[in-house]
N, C-alpha and C positions, 0 to 999 in steps of 0.2 A: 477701611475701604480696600487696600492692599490686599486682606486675609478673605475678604468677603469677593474680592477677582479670581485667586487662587482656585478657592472654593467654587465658585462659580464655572470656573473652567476645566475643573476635576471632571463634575459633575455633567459636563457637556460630553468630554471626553470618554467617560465612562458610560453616556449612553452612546454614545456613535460606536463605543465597543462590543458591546449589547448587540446591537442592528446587526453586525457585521456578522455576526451568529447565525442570522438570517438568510444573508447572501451567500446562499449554495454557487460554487464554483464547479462548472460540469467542465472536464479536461477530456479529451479525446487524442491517445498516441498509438501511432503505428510501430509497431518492432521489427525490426528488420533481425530475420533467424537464420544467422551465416551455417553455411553446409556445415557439417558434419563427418568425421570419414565414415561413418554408417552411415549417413543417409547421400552423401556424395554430393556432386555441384547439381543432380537432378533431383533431390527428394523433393518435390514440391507438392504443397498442400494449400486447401483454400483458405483465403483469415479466417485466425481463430480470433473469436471477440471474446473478452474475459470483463464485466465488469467488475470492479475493483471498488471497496467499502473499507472503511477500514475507522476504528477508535469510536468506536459508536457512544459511549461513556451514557449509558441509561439516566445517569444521575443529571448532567449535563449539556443537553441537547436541543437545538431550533429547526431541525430538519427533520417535519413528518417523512413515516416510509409512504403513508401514499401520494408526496409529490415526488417521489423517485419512480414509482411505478407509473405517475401520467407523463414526466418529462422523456421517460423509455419505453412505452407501450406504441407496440408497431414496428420497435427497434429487434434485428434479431440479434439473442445475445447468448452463446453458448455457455457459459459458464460465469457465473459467482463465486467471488472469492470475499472471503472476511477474514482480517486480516488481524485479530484480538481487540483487547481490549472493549470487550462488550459494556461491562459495565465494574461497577468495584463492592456493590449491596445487593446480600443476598436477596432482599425483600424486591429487586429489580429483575430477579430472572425472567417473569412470568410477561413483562414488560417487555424483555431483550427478544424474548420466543417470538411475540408478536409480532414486535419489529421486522427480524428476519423472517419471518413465514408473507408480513404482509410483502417483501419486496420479493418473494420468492416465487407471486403472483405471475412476473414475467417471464416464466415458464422457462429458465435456461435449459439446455437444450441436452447438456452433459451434467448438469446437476448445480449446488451449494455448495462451497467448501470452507472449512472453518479452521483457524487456527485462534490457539489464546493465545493472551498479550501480559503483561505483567500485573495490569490491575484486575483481572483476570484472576490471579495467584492469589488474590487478598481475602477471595473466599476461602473457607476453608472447606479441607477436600472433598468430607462429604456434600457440601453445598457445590463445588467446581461437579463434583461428578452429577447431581442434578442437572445443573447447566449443561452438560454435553448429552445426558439420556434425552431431556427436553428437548434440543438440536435435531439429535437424532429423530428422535421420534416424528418431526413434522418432515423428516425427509434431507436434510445435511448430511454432508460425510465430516466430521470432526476428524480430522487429522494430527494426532501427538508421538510427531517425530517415527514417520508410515506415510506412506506411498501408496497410491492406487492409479492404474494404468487404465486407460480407455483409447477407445478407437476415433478419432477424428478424420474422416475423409480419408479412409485406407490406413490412416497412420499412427501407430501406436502415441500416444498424450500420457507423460506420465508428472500427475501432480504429486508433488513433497511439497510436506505441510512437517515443518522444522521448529518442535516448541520454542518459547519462548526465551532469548538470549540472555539479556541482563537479569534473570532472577536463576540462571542454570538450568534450566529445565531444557536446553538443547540438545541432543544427540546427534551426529551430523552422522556416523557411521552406521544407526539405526536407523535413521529416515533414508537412507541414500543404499543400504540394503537389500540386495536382491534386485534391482531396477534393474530394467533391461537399457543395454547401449545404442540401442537402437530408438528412433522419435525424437520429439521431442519432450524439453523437462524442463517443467516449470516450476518454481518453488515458490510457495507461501509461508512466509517467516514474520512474526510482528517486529521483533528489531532489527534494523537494517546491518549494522556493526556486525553479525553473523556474517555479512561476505569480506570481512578481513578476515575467517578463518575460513574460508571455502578454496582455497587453492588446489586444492586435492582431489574438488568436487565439483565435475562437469555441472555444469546448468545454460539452458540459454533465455531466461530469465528467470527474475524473482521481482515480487512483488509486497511489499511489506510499511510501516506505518510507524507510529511511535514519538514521532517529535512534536506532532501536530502543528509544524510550520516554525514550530518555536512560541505560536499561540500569541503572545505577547512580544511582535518582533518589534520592540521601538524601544530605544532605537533601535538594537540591535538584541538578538534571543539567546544572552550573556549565561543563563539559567541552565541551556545547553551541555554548559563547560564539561559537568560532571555526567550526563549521558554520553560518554564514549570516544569515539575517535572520528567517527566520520562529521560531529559538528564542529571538530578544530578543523575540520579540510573544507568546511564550507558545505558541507551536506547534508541539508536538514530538509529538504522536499524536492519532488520532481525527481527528473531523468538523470541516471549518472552512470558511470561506467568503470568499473574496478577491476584488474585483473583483467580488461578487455572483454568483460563483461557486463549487459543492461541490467542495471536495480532499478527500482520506482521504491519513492519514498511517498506516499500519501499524505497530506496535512491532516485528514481524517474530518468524520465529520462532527464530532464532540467537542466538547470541552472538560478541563479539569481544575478541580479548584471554581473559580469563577468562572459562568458563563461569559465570558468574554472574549474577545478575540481585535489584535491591532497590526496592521499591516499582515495579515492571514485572514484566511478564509476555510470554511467549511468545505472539503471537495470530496465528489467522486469521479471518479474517471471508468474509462471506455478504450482499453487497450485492444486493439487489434494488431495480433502477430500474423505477420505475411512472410515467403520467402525472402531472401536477399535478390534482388533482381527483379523482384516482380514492381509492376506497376507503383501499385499502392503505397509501396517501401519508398518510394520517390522523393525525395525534396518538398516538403510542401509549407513549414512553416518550423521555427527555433521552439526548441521549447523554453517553458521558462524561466529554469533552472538555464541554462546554457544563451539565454539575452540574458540572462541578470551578470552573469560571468565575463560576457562579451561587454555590458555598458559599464562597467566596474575596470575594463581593461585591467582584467584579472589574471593574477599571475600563477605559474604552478606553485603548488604546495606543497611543503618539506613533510616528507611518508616516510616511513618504513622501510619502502621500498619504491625509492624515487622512480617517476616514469611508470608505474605502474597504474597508478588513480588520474582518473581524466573525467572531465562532463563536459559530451561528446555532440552536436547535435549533426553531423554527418550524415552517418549512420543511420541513426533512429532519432525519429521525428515527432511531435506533438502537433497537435491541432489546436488552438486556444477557443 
């Protein structure tokens, strides 16, 4: 009777894990983009909206792209970013194309951008290089460790797209080559743990994926340990600030291993960068990452370089 409770409540738990796959989490944060000495206490520009995707895992997945394109249609949305981890079988490319081309439907307004992610790497090259000709071809700029500069509202936009971290495939002095000091600069990275080495390397943000919330956070996303350094600081999704500068970590909207997911959710988010000062940058609500820090009456974390690592919700703001 005992073994047959057990069992019985596995089985409960493991579909409520299931469902959870389902429930798309839509996050909405404002970025507040402090001056620059190029661009001074006046460079001001209108929000840039970036929707953000990221761990799309082909093998593992409960979110059609066309309920991405009916929850955003009508929304204007300059820019797409994919943030790797498309898929990890080759026999999934043709699958991964579609995906991206159907949510590409929303017409951003500066284009697709793509970076890989580590399961990414598990093709091998000639098939990765399929993967990115396919990208290309329906119209993505595939970014590996390069830069491309566009004009937003007068003002130069320059995307870095910084390969993937924990398999080495990153170059930080090749993506961050030739950019001009001038605009602003946003980076697409799939591991977040690249801004412990970015000290050297102006950004005023970055947007990147990879931990998928910890996927399995119950109790706690223990499995973390050995992805790196920012989940001993307590940084495995959401809004954070390093070096006094904004990351986003995406839960992403995949799974790996088992389609499962506990205490996490499938997300995409809808960042909008505005000036510092302007309206929109205003106070309007904590984000997640930073109420979960605050009900935790969470203490700083022993770094590197103590005082440096913070998650911030002052500054920059999330909308739930």
């Amino acid at each position: 009777m005992f073994w047959l409770l057990i069992v019985s409540l596995f089985a409960v738990l493991l579909a409520r894990a299931y469902r959870n796959t389902f429930d798309l989490n839509i996050r909405r944060v404002n970025v507040a983009v402090q001056p620059s000495e190029c661009r001074g206490e006046s460079g001001s520009f209108k929000p840039l909206t970036v929707l953000h995707l990221s761990d799309l895992h082909m093998e593992n997945f409960s979110i059609p792209a066309e309920r991405i394109v009916r929850d955003f249609s009508g929304q204007h949305i300059d820019l797409i970013a994919i943030t790797g981890d498309l898929l990890d079988r080759h026999k999934n490319i043709p699958k991964a194309v579609a995906y991206v081309e159907t949510v590409m439907k929303l017409n951003p307004r500066l284009g697709t951008f793509v970076v890989f992610g580590n399961h990414d790497y598990v093709l091998a090259p000639p098939k990765l290089g399929q993967l990115k000709a396919e990208l290309e071809r329906i119209g993505c700029r595939v970014l590996v460790n390069q830069h491309v500069t566009l004009i937003h509202d007068g003002m130069p936009l320059h995307v870095i797209g910084v390969d993937n971290y924990s398999t080495g495939h990153s170059d930080l002095a090749a993506s961050f080559r030739h950019v001009p000091t001038d605009g602003v600069r946003l980076v697409l990275t799939h591991d977040p743990n690249l801004v412990l080495e970015m000290r050297d390397y102006s950004y005023d943000y970055l947007l990147s994926g990879h931990f998928h919330g910890g996927q399995i956070h119950w109790p706690k996303p223990f499995h973390l340990v050995t992805m790196g350094q920012l989940p001993k600081l307590n940084m495995v999704k959401g809004l954070h600030h390093y070096d006094g500068r904004p990351f986003y970590i995406s839960e992403g909207l995949g799974q790996t291993g088992l389609n499962i997911r506990l205490r996490s959710r499938p997300e995409i988010t809808l960042h909008t960068l505005v000036p510092a000062g302007a309206p929109s940058a205003l106070p309007t609500a904590e984000t997640a990452a930073a109420a979960q820090m605050k009900g935790s009456a969470a203490k700083p974390h022993a770094a590197t370089n103590p005082g440096k690592v913070a998650t911030e919700a002052g500054r920059t703001l999330a909308l739930e």
